[in-house]
N, C-alpha and C positions, 0 to 999 in steps of 0.2 A: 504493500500500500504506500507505504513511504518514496519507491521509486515513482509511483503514477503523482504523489503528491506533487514532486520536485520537477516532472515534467516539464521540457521547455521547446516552444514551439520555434525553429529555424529561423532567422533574419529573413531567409529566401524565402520561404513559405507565407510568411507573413505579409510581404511585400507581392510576393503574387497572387495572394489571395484577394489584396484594396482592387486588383485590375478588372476580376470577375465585372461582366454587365450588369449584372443583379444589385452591386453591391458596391457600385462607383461614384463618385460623388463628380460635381463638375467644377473643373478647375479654371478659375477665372482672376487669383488674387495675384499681385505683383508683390516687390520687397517694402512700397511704400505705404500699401494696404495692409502690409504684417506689420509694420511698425508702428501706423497709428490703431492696429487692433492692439497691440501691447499697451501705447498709449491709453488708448480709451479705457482701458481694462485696468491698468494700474492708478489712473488719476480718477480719483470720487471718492467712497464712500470713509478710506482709510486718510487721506489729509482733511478733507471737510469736516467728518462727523468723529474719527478716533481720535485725533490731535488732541479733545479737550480733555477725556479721560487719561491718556497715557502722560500729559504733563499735571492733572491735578490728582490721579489716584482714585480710587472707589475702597470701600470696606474691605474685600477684597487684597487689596494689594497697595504700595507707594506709588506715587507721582514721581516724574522726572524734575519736571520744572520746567527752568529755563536747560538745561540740561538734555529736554528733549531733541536740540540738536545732535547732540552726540549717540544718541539712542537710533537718530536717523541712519547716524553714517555706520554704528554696529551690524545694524539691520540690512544697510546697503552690501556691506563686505561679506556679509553670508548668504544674501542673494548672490552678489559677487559669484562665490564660488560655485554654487548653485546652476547660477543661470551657463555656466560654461560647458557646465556637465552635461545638461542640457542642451545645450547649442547641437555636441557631439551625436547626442541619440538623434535628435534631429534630423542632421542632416543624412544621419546614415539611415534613419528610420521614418520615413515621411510620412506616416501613420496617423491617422487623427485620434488614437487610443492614448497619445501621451506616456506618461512615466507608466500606466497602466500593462502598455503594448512594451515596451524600455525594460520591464520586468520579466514580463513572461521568457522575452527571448533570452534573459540573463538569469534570471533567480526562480526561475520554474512557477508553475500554474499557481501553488497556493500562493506564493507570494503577490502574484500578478493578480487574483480574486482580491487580496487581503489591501492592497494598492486603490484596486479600482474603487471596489467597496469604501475606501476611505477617502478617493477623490471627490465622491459623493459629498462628504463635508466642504470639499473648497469651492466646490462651485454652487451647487445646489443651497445648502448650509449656510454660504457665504452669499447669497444672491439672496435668500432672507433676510439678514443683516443690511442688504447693498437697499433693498426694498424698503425695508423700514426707516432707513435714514431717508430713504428718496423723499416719503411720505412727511419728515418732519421742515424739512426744507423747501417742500410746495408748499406745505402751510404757509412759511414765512412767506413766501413768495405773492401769494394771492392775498393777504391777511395787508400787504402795502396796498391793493387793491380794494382795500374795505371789505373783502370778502372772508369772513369768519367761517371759518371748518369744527365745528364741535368737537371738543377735546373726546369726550366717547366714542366720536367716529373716524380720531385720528390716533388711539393710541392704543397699546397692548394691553393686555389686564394687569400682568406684572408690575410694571411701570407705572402706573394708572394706583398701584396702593400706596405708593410713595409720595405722588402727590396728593397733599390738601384740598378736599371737596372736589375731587375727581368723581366716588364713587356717589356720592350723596345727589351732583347733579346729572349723574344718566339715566336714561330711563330705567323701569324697573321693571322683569317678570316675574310673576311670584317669589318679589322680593328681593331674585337677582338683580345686581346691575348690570346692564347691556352695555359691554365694553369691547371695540375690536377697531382694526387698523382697514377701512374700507380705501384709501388710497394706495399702500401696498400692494395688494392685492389687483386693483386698478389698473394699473402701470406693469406689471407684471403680466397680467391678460392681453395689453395693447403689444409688448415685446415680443411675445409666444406668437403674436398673428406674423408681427413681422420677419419673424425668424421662420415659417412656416412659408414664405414665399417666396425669400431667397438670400444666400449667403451672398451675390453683388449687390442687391437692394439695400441687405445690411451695410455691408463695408462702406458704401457711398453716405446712407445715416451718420454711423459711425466718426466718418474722416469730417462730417462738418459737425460733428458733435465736439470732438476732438479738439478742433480747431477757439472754438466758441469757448471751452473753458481756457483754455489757456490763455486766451485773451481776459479770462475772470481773474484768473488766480494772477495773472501780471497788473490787474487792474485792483486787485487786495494788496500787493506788496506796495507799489507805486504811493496810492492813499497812505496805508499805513505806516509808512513808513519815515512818516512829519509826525507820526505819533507816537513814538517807540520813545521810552525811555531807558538809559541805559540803567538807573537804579532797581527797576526791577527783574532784573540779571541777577538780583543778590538777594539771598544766597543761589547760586547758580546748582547748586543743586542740594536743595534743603531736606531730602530724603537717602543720602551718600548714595552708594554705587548700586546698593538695590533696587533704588528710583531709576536709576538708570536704564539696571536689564529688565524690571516691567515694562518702564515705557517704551523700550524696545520691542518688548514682548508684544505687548498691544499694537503699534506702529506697523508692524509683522505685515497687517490686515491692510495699510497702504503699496504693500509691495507687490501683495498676491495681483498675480494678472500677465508679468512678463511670461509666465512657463502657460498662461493659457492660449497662446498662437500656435502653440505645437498642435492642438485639437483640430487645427485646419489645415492642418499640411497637404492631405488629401484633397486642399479645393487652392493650392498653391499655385502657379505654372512652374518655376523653377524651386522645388524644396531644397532641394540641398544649396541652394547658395541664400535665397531668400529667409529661411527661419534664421538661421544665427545672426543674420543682421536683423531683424525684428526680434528679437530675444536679447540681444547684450545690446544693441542702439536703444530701445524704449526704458531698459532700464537706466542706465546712462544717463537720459534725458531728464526722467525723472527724479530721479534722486537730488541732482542741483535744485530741482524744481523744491523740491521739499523741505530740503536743507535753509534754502530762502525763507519757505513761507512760512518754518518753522523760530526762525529768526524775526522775524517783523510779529506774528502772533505772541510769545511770550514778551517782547518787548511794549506792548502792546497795552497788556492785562494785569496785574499782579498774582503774582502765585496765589495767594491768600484771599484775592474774588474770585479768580477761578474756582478754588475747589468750596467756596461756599455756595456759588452759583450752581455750580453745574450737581450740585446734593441735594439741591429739593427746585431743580427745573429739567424740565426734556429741553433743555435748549442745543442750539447748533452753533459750534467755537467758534467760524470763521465771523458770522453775521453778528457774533455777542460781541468781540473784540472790538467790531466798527462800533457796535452800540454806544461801548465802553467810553469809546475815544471820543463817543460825543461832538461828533465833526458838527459845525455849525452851518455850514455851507454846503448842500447835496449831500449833507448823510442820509437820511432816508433813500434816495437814490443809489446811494452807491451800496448800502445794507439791502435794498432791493435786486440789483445787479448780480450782487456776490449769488443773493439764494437763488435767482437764476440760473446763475452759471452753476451751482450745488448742484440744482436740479437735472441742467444737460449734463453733468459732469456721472452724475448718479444714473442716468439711462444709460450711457454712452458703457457703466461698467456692467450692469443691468444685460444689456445686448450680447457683448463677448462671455461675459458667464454662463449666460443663458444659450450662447454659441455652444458652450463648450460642451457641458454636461449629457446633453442629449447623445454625443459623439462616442463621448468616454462609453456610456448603452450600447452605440451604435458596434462599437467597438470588439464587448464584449458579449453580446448577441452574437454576433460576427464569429465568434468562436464557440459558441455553445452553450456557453454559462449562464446567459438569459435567452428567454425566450425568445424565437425566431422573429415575431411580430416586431421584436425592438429594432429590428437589423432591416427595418423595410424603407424604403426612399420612394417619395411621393413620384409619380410619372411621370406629372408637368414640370414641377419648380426642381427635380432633382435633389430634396433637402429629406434628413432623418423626420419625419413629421410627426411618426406614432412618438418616437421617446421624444420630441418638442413638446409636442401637446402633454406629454405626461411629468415632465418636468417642470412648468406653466403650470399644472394644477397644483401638485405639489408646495411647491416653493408658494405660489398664493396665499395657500390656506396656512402656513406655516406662519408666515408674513404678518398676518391677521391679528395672530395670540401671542406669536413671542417677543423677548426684548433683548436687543441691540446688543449688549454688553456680553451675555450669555453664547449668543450668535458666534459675535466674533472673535473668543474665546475657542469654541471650539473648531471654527473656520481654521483658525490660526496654531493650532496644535497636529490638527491634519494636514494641513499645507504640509506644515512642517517636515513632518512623518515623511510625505511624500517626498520632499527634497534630498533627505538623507538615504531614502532606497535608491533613488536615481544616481544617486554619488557612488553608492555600493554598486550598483550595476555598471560603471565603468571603468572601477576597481576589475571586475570579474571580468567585462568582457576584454578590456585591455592582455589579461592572463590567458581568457578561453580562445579568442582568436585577434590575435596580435597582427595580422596580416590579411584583415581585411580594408577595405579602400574605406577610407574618410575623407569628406571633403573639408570637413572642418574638425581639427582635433584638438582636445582640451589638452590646453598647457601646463605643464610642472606636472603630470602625473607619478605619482603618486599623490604628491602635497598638496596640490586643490582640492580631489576630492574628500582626501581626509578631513584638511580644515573644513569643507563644504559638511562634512558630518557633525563634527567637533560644536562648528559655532551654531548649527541648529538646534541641537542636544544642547545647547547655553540656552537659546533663545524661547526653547523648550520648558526649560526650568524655570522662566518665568511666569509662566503661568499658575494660575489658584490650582489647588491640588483638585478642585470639586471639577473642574472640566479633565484634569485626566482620569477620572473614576468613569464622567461622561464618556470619556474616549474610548478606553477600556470596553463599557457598556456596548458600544457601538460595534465594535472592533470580533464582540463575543456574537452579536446580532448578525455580523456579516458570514461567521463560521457555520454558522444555523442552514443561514441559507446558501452559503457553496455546498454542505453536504448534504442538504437534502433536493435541491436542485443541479447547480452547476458541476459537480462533479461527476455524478452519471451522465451528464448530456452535453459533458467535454467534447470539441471537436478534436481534439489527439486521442481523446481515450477511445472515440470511434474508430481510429485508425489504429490500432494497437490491438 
């Protein structure tokens, strides 16, 4: 049993299996459409809506600070190594299955179930989180409009017992209060349409969504930055070096998105040259981007109203900062602007997550481990549409009841997980076949990937112990079901 566990399916097999007609996807993207899918996927929900937790702390855990700089650039150096290892499977492995498909053919079938199963947290799990932030940033948005959204129809339950006279004024059935996030959900069902009609339709979205925040977030540094005081830099990191690797730990959840461009390799024209320049360019880009905004924000705010603030409000960091500063001349305009841009910034991650996950299905339908239905592509738009639509319902209703924090917690622990198998897998395949063709190959090996495991497992330890029990939970749920489905209905174990 142990040999059928370890099973691992060929580079060649796997690659001539994406060719089948049944099960081909249509390739239409360039290297500039994988860079702003990296973009769009890494800028939103992690600089806009985590920023404010990871420098003020929760129960849970310490604050960075002003310090949250450093916490950036922690978090960039372990993507760093990360995103390199990745580059490699990439380009040798144009697969839209990701670290998922990266596994199989390296660290055999359970591992590659135990993978996918868990990428379900980064994208799925993590597009909850991406959702719910979306939701509180429309608010802001439409709320400059005079237009009021009712806090019961805009927030979780969770969340919703923390604040004062939340539950008293929602409506009431038999005494319940009726409490859910109807705008999550919303925007979530408009994305699953557009994803259901075509991976060009998206990218084109996408590249002017893309474009539109960046014009935001340079338009929050620019303001903010006649407002930055340098005294509140001190103490520059008033929680020492534990604040630190929290707020790394949290910050995690800005980074996640460069490794989701590999899910469309299959709709690439050129994958081997195109993904590692969309995987190490959009990281690149972003990190400066955050390091900045992360700079003008604490300078901005004081440590000490941050974390009184953001304890008994659902508020959003980038919008509270301008608040703070009390600009006299177009602040409400430009506090209007920013949750704009929040908003496109938060579709734009919304889209590629929602890209992704259906794929990673697609993937592993594709080999036997789920059902056949998952591995089917619509006739007209040539897109996964059964696991689209079923990932859109999912993540919706999900959207609805949970909060933010919890979310991207365990988003950010599976990521993680993920990052350190794909390190190990080119550990392995570098030994298993040393002399096969790469178009792009991760440098310093040995020493990247290890550190690429090392500073995960750091960034890891950041986290509340209650999301690795959650992990664990999760992790025991996926074993349930490789053996009592994927196992017997292995595409290798048919051939064996």
């Amino acid at each position: 049993m142990l040999n059928s566990l370890l099973r691992r399916k060929s580079l060649d097999a796997i690659l001539q299996e994406s060719e089948t007609p049944q099960h081909q996807l249509k390739r239409t993207l360039n290297a500039f459409d994988v860079v702003m899918l990296g973009i769009g996927a890494i800028v939103g929900a992690g600089i806009f809506a985590t920023i404010g937790t990871a420098a003020a702390g929760d129960a849970t855990r310490p604050g960075a600070g002003p310090a949250l700089i450093l916490s950036f650039v922690i978090t960039a150096v372990a993507c760093g190594f990360a995103a390199l290892c990745y580059a490699e499977f990439a380009a040798m492995v144009p697969i839209s299955g990701s670290a998922y498909t990266y596994s199989y053919a390296t660290l055999g079938e359970l591992v590659a179930w135990i993978i996918g199963w868990d990428l379900i947290i980064e994208y799925a799990v993590g597009n909850v989180a991406v959702a719910i932030s979306w939701g509180n940033y429309f608010k802001t948005f439409v709320g400059g409009f005079g237009l009021h959204i009712p806090d019961w129809l805009s927030t979780d339950y969770r969340t919703a017992a923390r604040i004062p006279g939340l539950f008293e004024s929602a409506p009431h059935i038999f005494g319940i209060p009726i409490v859910f996030n109807i705008l999550a959900i919303g925007i979530v069902a408009l994305i699953t349409i557009v994803l259901v009609v075509g991976i060009r339709e998206s990218a084109t979205i996408n590249t002017a969504m893309v474009g539109l925040k960046l014009i935001v977030l340079g338009l929050f540094v620019v303001v903010g930055w006649g407002y930055m005081k340098t005294e509140n830099w001190e103490p520059f990191a008033p929680n020492g070096w534990a604040g630190v690797q929290a707020g790394a730990a949290v910050v995690f959840f800005a980074y996640i998105g460069f490794d989701a461009v590999t899910t469309v390799a299959e709709e690439v024209r050129d994958p081997k040259r195109d993904l590692p320049i969309g995987i190490i360019g959009s990281l690149i880009i972003c990190t400066v981007i955050y390091i900045v905004v992360a700079m003008v924000f604490t300078g901005i705010i004081p440590y000490s109203v941050l974390v009184q603030k953001l304890a008994t409000e659902q508020a959003e960091p980038l919008t509270m900062a301008l608040q703070y500063a009390n600009i006299e001349r177009w602040g409400n305009v430009f506090v209007g602007i920013v949750a704009f841009g929040s908003v496109v910034a938060h579709t734009a991650v919304l889209l590629v997550f929602q890209l992704g996950q259906p794929r990673i299905f697609f993937s592993m339908a594709r080999d036997g481990l789920l059902p056949q239905s998952f591995a089917r592509v619509h006739p007209r738009f040539r897109t996964p549409h059964v696991t689209t639509i079923l990932t859109g319902v999912a993540v919706g209703v999900c959207a609805m009841f949970t909060s933010i924090d919890e979310m991207v917690d365990l988003t950010n622990i599976g990521t993680l997980f993920a990052f350190i198998l794909v390190c190990v897998g080119i550990l392995v395949l570098r030994k298993r076949e040393p002399n096969r063709p790469r178009a792009f190959k991760t440098p310093w090996v040995p020493f990247v990937p290890v550190a690429g495991i090392i500073s995960c497992f750091y960034l890891m330890m950041g986290l509340p112990w209650i999301t690795w029990i959650r992990f664990a939970l999760w992790l025991a749920l996926g074993l349930v079901v490789y053996f009592s489905y994927g196992y017997k209905r292995s595409g290798l174990r048919s051939q064996t």
